[in-house]
Structures are given as structure tokens and as C-alpha cells.
C-alpha positions in Angstrom: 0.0 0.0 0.0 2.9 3.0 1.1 4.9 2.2 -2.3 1.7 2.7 -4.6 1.3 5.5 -2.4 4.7 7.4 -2.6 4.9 6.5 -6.2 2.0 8.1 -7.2 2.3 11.7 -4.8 6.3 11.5 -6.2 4.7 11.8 -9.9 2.6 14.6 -8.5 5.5 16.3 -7.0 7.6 16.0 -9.9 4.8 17.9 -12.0 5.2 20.5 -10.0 8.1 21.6 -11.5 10.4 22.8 -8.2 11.9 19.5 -7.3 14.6 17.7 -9.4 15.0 14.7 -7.6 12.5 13.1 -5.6 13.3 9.9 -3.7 11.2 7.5 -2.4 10.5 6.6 1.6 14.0 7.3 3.9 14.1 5.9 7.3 16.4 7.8 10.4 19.1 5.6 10.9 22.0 5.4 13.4 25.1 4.8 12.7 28.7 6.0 14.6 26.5 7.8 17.1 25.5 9.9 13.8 21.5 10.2 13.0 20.6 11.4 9.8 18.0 9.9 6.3 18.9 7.1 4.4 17.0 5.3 1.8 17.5 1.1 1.7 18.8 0.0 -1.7 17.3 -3.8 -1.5 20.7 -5.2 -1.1 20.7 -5.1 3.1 22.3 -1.3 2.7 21.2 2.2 3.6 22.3 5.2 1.1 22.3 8.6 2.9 20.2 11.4 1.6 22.8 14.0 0.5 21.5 17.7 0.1 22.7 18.5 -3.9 24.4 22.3 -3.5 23.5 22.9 -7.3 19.3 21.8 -7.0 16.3 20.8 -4.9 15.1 16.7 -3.8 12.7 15.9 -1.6 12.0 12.6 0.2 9.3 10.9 2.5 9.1 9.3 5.8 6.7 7.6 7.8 6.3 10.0 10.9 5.4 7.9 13.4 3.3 4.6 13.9 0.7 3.4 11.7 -3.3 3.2 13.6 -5.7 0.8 12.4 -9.5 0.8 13.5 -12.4 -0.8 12.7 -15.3 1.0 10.8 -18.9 0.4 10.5 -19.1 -2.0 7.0 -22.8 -2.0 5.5 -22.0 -4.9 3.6 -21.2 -7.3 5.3 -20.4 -9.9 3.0 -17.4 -8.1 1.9 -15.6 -8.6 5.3 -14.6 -6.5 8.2 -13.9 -2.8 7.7 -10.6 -0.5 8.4 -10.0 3.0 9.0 -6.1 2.8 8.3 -4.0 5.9 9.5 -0.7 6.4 8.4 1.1 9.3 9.0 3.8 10.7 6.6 6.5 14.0 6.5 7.5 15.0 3.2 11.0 16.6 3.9 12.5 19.2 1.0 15.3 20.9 0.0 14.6 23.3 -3.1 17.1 26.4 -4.8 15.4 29.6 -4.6 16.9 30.8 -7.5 13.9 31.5 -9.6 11.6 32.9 -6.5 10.2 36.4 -7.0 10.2 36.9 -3.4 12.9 34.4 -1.1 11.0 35.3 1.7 7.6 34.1 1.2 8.8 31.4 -1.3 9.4 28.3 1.0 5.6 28.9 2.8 4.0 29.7 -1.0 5.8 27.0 -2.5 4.4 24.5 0.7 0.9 25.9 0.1 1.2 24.7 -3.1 2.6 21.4 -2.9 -0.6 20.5 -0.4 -3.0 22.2 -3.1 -1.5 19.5 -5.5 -0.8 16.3 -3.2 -4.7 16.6 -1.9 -6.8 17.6 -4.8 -7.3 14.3 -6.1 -8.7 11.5 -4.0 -10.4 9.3 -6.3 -6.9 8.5 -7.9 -5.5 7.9 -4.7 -8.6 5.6 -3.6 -7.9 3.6 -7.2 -4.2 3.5 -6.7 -4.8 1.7 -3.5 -7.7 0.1 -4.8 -9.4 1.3 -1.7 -12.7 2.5 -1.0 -12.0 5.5 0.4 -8.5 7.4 0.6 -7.3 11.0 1.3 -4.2 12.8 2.0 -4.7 15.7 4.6 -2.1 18.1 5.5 -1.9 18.5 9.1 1.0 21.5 8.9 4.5 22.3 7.8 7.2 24.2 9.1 10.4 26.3 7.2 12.5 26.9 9.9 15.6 25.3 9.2 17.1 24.3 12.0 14.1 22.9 13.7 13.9 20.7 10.5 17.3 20.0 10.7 17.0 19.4 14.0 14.4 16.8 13.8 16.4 14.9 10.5 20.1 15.1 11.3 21.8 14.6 15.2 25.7 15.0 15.4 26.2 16.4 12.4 27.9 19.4 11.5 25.7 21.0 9.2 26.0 24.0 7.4 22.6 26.0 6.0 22.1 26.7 2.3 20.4 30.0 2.3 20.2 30.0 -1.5 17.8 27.0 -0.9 14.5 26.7 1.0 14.2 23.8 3.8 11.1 22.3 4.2 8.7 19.9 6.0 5.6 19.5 5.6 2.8 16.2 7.7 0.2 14.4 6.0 -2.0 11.7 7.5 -2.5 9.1 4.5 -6.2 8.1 6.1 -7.5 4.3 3.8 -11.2 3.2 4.5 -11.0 -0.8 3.2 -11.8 -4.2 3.7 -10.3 -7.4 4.9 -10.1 -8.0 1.6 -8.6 -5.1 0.2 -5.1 -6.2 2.1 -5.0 -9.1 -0.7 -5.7 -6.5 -3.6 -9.4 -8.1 -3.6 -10.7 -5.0 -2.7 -15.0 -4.7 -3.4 -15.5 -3.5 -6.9 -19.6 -1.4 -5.5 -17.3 0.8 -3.9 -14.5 1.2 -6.0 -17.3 2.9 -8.6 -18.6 6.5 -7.7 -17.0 6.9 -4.1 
């Protein structure tokens, strides 16, 4: 479910035209008393995220545990019913170059990104093949060094100013069935919802 999920918001960031490179789902990891992103490269290895000087990435990471409930299902032949709650930080890193205004381009450019990310629900519910899926913004920040704070510990890090930090949560919230986890998910509500 989270790779169909980060796929398809990555294509949306892309579109938008101020990240270069966006990466997939990083994990905080620990190494040499050193805490800082890394994404896993499927051969038992993590890569660190480096910041590129010369242009912008962005990256995702789940921001804390995933809740699960059960919801009221009217059909009840399809199964018992979730409420799934997964909560995800989209962490950026973008040249300002081409802003009009530095100031007010980090908090325009993060108004923008949850204009685009949440607009479209009914993709996102067929993506996961779900009945019901949204992406909420629940805030962001662009101060630097709290974000830096809360991605890097013991590293000498030196801010960019030419470049806008920032960090924005989502809750991923997916109403499905039992049968949805083995991408069976009940066609009357995959239709019109």
C-alpha cells in the first residue's frame, strides 16, 4: 500500500516543476552515534540522503506509527472494515533561485505542494484500490534548523540559504476491507465513491 502510495504523490510532485529529484521513503538511521535519512537499496544497505548544492530533492518518511480501527461495514459480506491511519513528512530541499520573493517562497511553494498532493482522491482511492483514501495536511514548518533538527543529530551541518528547507505532515487516512489487504478490494465501492 505506502509504495503505490509514494509513487503516485512523487509523480505529483515532480509535475510541479520545483523538485529535481524526488526519492522515495527514507528511514532515520544510526550509525557512529550519527543520526541522519537514508533510503534502503534492496541489497541489506542504507544510502544517505545527500542535500545536492546545485538543485532541490525531496523525500518521505513515515512519521510515526501506523493506527488501524475498525469502521462500520454496511456490507457485510465483503468482510470486516478499516479505517487505516498512516502518518507521513514529506521533507524538502529546493534552490530559490527563480523565487520572485525568497521570503515568502518556502511557505508559497508549501501551500502549493498540499493544493496538489490533496486535490485528487479518487486517484489515490484507485491507486490503492481502496474504498476510500485522502491525503490531509496537518501543517508544515520552514525553519531550518528545527527541521534539521528533527532529520540530522551529530552532524555538523552547514545552511544553504540559496535554498528553501522544508517539512511538511500528511495523514494518509484508507477506509478498506479485509479483503482489500490481498488487492481483492469490493469493486460497489470502487465505482462512484
Amino acid at each position: 500500500m505506502l509504495s503505490e502510495v509514494i509513487e503516485y504523490l512523487n509523480v505529483q510532485l515532480a509535475d510541479t516543476g520545483y523538485i529535481n529529484d524526488v526519492l522515495c521513503l527514507a528511514e532515520r538511521i544510526e550509525r557512529e552515534g550519527k543520526i541522519y535519512p537514508a533510503i534502503y537499496n534492496n541489497k541489506n544497505e542504507y544510502i544517505s540522503i545527500n542535500l545536492d548544492p546545485n538543485g532541490s530533492l525531496s523525500y518521505w518518511r513515515k512519521n510515526g506509527d501506523v493506527n488501524i480501527s475498525e469502521e462500520d461495514n454496511q456490507t457485510l459480506s465483503c468482510g470486516i472494515q478499516y479505517k487505516t491511519t498512516i502518518p507521513l513528512k514529506l521533507i524538502g530541499f529546493v534552490k530559490k533561485e527563480n523565487a520572485h520573493n525568497t521570503s515568502t517562497f518556502s511557505d508559497t511553494m508549501c501551500q502549493n505542494l498540499i493544493a496538489v498532493l490533496t486535490t485528487n482522491s479518487a486517484v489515490l482511492k484507485g491507486v490503492l484500490k481502496a474504498k476510500k483514501a485522502t491525503l490531509i495536511a496537518s501543517g508544515y514548518s520552514t525553519d531550518v534548523k528545527k527541521i534539521l533538527g528533527e532529520e540530522y543529530d551529530n552532524i555538523d551541518f552547514e545552511v544553504r540559504y540559496s535554498h528553501a528547507y522544508f517539512s511538511i505532515d500528511f495523514n494518509l487516512v484508507v477506509i478498506t476491507n479485509s479483503n482489500c489487504y490481498q488487492n481483492f478490494c469490493d469493486q460497489i465501492y470502487t465505482i462512484g465513491e
